[in-house]
C-alpha positions in Angstrom: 0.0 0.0 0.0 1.4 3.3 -0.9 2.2 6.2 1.9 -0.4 8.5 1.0 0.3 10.3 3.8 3.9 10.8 3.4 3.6 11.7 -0.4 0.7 14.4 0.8 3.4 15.8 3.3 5.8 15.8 0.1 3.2 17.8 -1.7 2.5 20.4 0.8 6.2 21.1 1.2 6.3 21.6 -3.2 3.5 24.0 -3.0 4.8 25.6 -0.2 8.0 26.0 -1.4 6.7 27.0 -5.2 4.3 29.9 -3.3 7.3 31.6 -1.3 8.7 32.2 -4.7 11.1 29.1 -4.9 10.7 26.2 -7.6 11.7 23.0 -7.6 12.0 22.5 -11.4 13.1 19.1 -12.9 16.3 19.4 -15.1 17.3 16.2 -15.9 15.7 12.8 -17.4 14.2 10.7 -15.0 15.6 7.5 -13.1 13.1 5.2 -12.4 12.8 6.5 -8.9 11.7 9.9 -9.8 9.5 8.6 -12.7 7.7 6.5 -10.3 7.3 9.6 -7.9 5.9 11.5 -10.6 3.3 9.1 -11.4 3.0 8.8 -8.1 2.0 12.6 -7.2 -0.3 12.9 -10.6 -2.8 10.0 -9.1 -2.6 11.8 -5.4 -3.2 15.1 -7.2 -5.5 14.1 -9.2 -7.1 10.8 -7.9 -10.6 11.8 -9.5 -9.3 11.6 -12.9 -5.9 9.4 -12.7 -5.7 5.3 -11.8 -1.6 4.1 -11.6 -1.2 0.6 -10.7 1.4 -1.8 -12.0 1.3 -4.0 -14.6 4.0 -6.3 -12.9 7.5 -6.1 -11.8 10.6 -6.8 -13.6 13.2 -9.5 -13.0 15.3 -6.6 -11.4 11.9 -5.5 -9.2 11.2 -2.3 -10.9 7.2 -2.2 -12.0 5.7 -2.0 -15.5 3.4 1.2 -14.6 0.4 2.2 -16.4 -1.4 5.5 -15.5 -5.1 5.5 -16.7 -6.4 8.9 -17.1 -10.4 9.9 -17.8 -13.7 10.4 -16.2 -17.0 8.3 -16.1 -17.0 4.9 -18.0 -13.1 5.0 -18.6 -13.6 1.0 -19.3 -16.4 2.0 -22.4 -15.1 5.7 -23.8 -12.7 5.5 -26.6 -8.8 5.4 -25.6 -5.5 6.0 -26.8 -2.4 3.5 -25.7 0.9 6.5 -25.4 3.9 4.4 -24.4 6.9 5.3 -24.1 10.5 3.4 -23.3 10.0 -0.2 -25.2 14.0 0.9 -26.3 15.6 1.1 -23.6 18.6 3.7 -24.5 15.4 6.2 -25.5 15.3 8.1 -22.4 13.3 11.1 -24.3 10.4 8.5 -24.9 9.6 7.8 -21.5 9.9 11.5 -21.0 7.2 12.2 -23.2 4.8 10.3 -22.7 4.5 11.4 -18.4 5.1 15.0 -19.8 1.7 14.1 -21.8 -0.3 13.0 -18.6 1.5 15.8 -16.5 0.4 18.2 -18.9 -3.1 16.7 -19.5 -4.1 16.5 -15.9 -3.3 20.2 -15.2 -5.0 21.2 -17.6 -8.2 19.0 -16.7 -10.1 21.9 -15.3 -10.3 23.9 -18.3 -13.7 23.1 -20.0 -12.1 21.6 -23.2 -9.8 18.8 -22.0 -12.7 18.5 -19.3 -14.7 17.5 -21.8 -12.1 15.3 -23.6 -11.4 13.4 -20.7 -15.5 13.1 -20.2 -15.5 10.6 -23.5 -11.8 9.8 -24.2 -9.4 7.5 -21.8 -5.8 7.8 -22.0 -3.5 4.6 -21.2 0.0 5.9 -20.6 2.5 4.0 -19.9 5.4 5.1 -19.6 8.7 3.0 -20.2 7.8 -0.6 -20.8 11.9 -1.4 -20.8 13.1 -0.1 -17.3 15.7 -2.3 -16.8 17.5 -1.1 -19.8 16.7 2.4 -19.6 18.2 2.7 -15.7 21.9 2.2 -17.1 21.6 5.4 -18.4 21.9 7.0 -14.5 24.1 4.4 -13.7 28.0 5.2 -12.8 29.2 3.5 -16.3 27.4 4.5 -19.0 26.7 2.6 -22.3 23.9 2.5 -24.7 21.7 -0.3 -23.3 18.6 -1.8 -24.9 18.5 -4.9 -23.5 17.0 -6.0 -19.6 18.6 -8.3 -17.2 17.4 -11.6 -18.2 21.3 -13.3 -18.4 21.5 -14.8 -22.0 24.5 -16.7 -24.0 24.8 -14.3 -26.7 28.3 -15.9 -28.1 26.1 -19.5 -27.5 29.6 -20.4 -25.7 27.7 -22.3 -23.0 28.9 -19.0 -20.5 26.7 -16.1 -19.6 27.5 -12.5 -19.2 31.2 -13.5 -19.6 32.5 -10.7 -21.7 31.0 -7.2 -20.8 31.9 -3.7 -21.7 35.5 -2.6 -20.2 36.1 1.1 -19.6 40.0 1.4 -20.7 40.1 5.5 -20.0 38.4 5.4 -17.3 35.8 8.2 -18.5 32.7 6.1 -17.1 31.6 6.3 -20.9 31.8 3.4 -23.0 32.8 4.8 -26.8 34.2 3.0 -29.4 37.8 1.8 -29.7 40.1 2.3 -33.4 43.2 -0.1 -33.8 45.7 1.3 -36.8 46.0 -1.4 -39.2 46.2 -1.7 -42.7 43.9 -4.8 -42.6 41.3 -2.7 -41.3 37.9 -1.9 -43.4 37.8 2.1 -41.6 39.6 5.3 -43.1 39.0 8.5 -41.3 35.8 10.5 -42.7 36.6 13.1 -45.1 33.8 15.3 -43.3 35.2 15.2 -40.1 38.7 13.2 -39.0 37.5 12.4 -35.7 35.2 9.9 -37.6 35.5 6.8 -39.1 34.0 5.7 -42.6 33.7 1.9 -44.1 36.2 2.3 -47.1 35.3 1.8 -50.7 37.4 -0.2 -53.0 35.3 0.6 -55.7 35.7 4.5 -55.0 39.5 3.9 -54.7 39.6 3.9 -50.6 41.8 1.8 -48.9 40.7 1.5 -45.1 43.6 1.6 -42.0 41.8 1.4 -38.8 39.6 -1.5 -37.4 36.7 -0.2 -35.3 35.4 -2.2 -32.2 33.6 -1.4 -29.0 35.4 0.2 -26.1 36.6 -3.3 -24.3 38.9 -6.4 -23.7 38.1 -9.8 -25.2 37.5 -11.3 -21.5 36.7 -14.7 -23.3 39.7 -14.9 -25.5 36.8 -16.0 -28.3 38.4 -12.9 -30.9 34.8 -10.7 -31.0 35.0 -7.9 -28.1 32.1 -7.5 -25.7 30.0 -9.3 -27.5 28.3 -11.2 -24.4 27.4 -8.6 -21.8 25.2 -8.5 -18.6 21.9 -8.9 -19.7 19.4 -9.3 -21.9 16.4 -9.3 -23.6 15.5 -6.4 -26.0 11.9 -5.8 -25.0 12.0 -4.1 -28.6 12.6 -7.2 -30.1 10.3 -9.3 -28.2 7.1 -8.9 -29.7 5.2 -11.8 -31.7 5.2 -9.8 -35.1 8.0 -10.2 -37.5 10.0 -12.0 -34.3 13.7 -12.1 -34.9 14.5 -15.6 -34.1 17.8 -16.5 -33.1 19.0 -12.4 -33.4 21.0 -11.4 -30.4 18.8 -9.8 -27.7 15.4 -11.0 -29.5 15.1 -13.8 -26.7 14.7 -17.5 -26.6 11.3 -16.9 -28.1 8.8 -14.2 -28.6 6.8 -13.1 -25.6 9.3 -14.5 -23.5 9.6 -11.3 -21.3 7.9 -10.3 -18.0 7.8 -6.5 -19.3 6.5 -7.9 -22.9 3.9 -10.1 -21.6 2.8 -7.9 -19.1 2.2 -5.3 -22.0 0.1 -7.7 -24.3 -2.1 -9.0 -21.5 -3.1 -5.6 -20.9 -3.6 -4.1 -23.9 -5.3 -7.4 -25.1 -7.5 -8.7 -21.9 -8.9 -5.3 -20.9 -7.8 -2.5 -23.4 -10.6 -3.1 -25.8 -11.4 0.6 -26.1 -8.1 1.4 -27.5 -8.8 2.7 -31.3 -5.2 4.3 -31.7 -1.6 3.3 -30.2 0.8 6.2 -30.0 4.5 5.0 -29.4 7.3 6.9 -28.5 10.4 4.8 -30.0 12.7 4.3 -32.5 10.4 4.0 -35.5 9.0 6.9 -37.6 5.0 6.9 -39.1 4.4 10.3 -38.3 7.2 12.4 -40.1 6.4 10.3 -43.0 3.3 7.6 -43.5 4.0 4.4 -44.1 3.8 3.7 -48.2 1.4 0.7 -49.7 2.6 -2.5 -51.1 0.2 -4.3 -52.7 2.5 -7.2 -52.8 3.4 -7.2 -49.2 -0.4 -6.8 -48.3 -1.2 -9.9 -50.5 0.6 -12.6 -48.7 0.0 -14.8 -46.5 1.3 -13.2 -43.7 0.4 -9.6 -44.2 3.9 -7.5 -44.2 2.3 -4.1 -45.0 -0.2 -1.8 -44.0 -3.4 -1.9 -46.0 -4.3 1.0 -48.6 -7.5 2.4 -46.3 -5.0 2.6 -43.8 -2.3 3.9 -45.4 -4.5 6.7 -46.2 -5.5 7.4 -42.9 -1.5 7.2 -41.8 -1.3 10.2 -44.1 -4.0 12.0 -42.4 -2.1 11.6 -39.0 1.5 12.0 -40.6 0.2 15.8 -41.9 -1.6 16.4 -38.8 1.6 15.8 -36.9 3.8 18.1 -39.2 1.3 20.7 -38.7 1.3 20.4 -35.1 5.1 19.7 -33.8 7.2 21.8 -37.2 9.6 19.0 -36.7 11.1 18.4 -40.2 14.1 16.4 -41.9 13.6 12.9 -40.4 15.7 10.3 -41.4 14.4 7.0 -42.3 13.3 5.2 -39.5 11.2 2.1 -40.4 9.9 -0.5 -38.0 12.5 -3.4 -36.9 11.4 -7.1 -36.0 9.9 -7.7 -32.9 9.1 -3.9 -32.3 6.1 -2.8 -30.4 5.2 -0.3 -32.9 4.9 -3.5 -35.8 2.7 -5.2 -33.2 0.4 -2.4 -32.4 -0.8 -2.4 -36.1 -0.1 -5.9 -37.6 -1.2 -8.3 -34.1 -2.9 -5.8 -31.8 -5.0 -4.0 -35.3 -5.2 -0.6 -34.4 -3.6 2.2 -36.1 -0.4 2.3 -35.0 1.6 6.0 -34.8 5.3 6.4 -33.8 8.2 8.9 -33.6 10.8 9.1 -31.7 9.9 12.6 -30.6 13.6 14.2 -32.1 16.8 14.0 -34.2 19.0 16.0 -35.1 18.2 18.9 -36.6 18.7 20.5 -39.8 22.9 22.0 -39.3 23.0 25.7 -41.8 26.2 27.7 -42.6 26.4 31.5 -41.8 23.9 32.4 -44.5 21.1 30.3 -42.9 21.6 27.9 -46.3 21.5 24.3 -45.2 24.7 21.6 -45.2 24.4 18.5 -46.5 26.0 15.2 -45.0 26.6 12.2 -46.1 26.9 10.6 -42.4 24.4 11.1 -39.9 27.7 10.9 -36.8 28.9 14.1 -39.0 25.7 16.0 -38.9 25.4 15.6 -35.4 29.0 16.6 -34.3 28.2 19.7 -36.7 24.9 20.5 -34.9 26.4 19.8 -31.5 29.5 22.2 -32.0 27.1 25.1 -33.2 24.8 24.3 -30.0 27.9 24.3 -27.5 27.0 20.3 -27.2 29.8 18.8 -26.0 29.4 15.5 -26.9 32.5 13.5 -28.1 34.8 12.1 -26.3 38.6 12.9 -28.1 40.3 10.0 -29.1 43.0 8.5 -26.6 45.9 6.2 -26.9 45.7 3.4 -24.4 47.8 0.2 -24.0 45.5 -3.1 -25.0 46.4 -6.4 -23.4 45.1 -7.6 -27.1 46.9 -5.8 -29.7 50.1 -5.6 -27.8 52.0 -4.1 -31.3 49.5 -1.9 -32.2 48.2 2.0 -31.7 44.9 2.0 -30.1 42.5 4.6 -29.5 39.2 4.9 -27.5 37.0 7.6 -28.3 34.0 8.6 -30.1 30.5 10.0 -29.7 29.2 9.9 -25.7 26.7 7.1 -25.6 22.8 8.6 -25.7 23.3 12.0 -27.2 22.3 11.3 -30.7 18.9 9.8 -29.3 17.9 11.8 -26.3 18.5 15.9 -26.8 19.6 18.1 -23.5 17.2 17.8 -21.3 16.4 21.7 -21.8 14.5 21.1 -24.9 12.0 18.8 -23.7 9.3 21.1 -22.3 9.0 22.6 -25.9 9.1 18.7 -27.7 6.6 17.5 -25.1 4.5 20.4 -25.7 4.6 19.9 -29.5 3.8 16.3 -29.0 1.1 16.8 -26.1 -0.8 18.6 -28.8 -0.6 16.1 -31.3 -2.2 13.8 -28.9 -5.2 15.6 -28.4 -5.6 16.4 -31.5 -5.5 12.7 -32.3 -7.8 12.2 -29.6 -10.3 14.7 -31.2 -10.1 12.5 -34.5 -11.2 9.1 -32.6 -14.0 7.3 -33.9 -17.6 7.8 -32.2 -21.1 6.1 -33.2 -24.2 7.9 -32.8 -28.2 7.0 -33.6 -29.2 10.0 -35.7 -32.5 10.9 -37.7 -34.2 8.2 -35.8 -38.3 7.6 -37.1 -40.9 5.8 -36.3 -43.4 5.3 -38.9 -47.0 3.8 -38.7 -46.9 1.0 -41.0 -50.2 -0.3 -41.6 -52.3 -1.7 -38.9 -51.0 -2.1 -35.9 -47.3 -2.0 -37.5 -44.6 0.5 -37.0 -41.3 0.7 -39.2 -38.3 2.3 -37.1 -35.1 3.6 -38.9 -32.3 5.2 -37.8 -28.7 5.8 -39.0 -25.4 4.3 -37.1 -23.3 7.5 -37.9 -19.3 7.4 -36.9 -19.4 11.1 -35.8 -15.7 10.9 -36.0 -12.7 11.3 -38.4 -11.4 7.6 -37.8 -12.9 4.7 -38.9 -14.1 2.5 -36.3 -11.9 -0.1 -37.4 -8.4 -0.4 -38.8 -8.7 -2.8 -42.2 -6.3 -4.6 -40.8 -8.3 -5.0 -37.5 -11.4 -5.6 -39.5 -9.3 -9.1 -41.0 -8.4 -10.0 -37.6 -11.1 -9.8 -35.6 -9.2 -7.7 -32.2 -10.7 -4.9 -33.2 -14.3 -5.2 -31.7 -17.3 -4.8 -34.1 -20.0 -2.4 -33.7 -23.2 -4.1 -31.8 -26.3 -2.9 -33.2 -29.3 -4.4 -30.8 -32.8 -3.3 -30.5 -34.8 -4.5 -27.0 -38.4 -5.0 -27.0 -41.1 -4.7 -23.8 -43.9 -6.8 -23.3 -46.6 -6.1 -26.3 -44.0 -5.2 -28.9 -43.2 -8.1 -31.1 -40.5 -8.4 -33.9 -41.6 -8.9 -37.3 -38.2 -8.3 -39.4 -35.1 -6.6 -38.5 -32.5 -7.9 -36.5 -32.7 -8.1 -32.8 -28.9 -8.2 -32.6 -26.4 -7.1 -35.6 -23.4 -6.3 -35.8 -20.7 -4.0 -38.3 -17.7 -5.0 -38.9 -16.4 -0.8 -39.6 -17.9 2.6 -40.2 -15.6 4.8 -42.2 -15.4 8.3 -40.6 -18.5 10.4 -41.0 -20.0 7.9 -42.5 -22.9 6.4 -41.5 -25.3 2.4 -41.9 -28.8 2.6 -41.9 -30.8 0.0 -40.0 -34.1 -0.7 -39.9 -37.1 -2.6 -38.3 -41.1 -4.0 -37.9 -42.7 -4.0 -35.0 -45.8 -4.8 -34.3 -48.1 -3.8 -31.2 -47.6 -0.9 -28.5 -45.0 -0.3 -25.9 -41.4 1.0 -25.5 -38.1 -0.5 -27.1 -34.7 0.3 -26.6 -31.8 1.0 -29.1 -28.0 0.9 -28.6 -25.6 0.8 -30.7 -21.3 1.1 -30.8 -18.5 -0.5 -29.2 -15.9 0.0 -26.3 -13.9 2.1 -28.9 -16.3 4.2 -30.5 -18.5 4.9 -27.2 -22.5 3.7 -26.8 -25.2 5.4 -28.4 -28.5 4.7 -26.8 -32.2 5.9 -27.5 -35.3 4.8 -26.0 -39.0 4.9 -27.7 -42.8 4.2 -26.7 -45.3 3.4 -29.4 -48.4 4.0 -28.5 
């Protein structure tokens, strides 16, 4: 049971503190500690509106949270899945999706998000992967992605036996360049503290071999190639599963923090109509394209052309919304979440990973073109005051005793995560997005409803099953599969009404956005009959009628 009361106290002392003039601001990413305080104070600030509970708890004890945010029928309004942290060395994800519910709830009063939250639920949930993502606050730092489930990466029959080594004793694990002819790497023409791939074909000759900041502790000739850990939680999910790939698991679904994602979203998140990740992959910058060829297989392997079309809708929206520009290519990977959301789970499926780096201009505001995404960075970096590479260092190697090696490179999780001073603007960018996302979801109404006298004793009832919303209720892809739950068109009869044609219980498989299925009945007698129509992700329309 949480301290309430002690978390209360904490509060008081904030607002205390904020009203004699002195913040308490947050400047730096969260740890998992302070992102479960957060979550924490928005349910005892807002326990009307806000429901945290955990999911589960990983192998290392740290919980799966999900914070469920709306009013009324939360269960039966329409919802939106954010999640954020499914790759682990994406700090910024996790960051903005609590900005999202931080900023959502204190803005609750006002009459339009009160109204939002009246027929809309929210499902955030914040970092899926926190295992991972806690190396990141840890005193050596290397990109990690993967949890602490201890795997056999090298299949050597040993586990965890040859980790990261930090041989300049930075804390930072970088990368490591050996001078030798027989190396594939030359120094990039764009920037000499780089490294390029040479090519023959272009007349380069390469003189460095590039490896990971490390010793071979196993003597096997790869470096570091069996570390502490893991299981990608990003590479875990039951579409398109890698088998066999390092870090994919022994099989799909193997994880606590994976499981514990699909039960939810699949047991009791039938309301969901739209999934918003906050990852690695990139739908919203650019839509997805259609293939007719991958959507006719077997196995589906790409987004169908109704939804393709609506992925454009949402991919200008978001361009409109956040002015974020020059994305590189960031397509979906094997046993990602965001693959899942659309292809297993059905619903339309939306990533980005929220920021990268930005467009780099000379003096005259004209922009520079790269051919390596490591140069564009450093060049955006240096104009920013970034520092963010560590210079290269000579160091003695217990494993190229005759050689000249160097450790050095760009700092582990600055080309993914930006200083933590732009993320009040990004999550404010991407907070709007969200709503207005929200705005578009799909929601069935009974409209121009009539009852007509029919002839003796006989009265025909029509009405329209109208999608009031921009979304269709469905995904195609949902439609095929059946998660996404159809719309339930039932009539009910009192005593003294019998049914003469019409069904008493139907059902649509999808209504496109404003668009809109007419049904229709006989009945025949007097007394009072009840219609309902929707489902838990479009909302319940309801009307109630007495012949007489």
């Amino acid at each position: 049971m949480k301290n309430r009361i002690l978390r209360s106290m904490l509060f008081l002392l904030g607002w205390c503190l904020c009203f004699s003039g002195l913040t308490v601001a947050q400047d730096s990413y969260s740890n998992f500690k302070t992102l479960t305080d957060r979550l924490n104070d928005l349910e005892d600030n807002y326990g009307n509106l806000a429901e945290l509970r955990s999911l589960a708890k990983t192998k290392d004890g740290r919980d799966i949270w999900l914070l469920t945010i709306g009013s009324g029928d939360v269960e039966n309004h329409p919802a939106i899945a954010v999640v954020g942290g499914a790759k682990g060395s994406h700090i910024l994800g996790s960051e903005l999706a609590l900005s999202f519910a931080k900023e959502l709830l204190s803005r609750s009063s006002s009459e339009e998000i009160s109204q939002l939250l009246e027929t809309t639920t929210f499902h955030v949930l914040p970092r899926i992967n926190p295992d991972a993502t806690e190396q990141y606050f840890a005193s050596l730092k290397y990109e990690r992605d993967v949890n602490s489930t201890s795997t056999n990466e090298d299949r050597d029959d040993a586990f965890d036996e040859d980790p990261f080594n930090d041989l300049n004793n930075d804390n930072l694990i970088t990368m490591m360049r050996v001078h030798d002819e027989t190396g594939g790497w030359m120094l990039h023409p764009e920037d000499e503290r780089l490294l390029k791939k040479a090519d023959i074909t272009k007349g380069e000759k390469g003189s460095y071999k590039l490896l990971t900041e490390g010793i071979d502790d196993d003597g096997d000739g790869a470096f570091n190639e069996d570390n502490p850990g893991g299981v990608n939680i990003n590479m875990n999910f039951t579409y398109d599963y890698p088998y066999f790939e390092p870090g994919a698991g022994e099989n799909m679904a193997s994880q606590i923090e994976t499981r514990a994602v699909l039960d939810f979203l699949f047991e009791e998140a039938s309301n969901v109509f739209s999934v918003v990740s906050f990852g690695p992959a990139n739908n919203l910058s650019s839509p997805v394209k259609f293939n007719r060829g991958a959507v006719s297989q077997r196995v589906i392997k790409g987004w169908y052309e109704e939804d393709v079309a609506i992925n454009k809708l949402i991919s200008d929206t978001y361009n409109d919304i956040t002015g974020l520009q020059n994305a590189p290519e960031m397509n979906g990977r094997p046993g990602d979440f965001f693959q899942w959301a659309y292809f297993h789970y059905g619903r339309f499926s939306f990533s980005t990973p929220g920021w990268w780096t930005p467009e780099v201009t000379d003096d005259e505001g004209e922009p520079l073109k790269f051919d390596s995404e490591d140069a564009q960075f450093l060049a955006w970096a240096e104009q920013n005051n970034l520092n963010a590479f560590v210079n290269w260092q000579e160091v003695d190697h217990p494993d190229f005793p005759n050689k000249k090696v160097e450790v050095g490179g760009i700092e582990p999780y600055v080309q993914l995560n930006p200083p933590y001073e732009m993320v009040d603007s990004l999550a404010g960018k991407h907070t709007e997005f969200v709503l207005e996302l929200a705005s578009m979801k799909p929601s069935v109404k009974l409209v121009n409803f009539e009852a007509q006298q029919a002839g003796r004793n006989l009265t025909r009832i029509t009405v329209d099953i109208h999608n009031n919303g921009i979304l269709p209720t469905a995904s195609r892809l949902g439609e095929r599969t059946d998660w996404v739950k159809e719309v339930v068109v039932e009539i009910g009869l009192s005593n003294g009404l019998e049914l003469v044609s019409g069904e008493r219980l139907d059902t649509i498989e999808s209504i496109q956005g404003d668009g809109s299925i007419q049904k229709t009945w006989l009945l025949r007698g007097k007394g009072t009959f009840s219609l309902s129509a929707g489902a838990p992700n479009t909302g319940i329309s309801t009307k109630e009628h007495t012949i007489r």
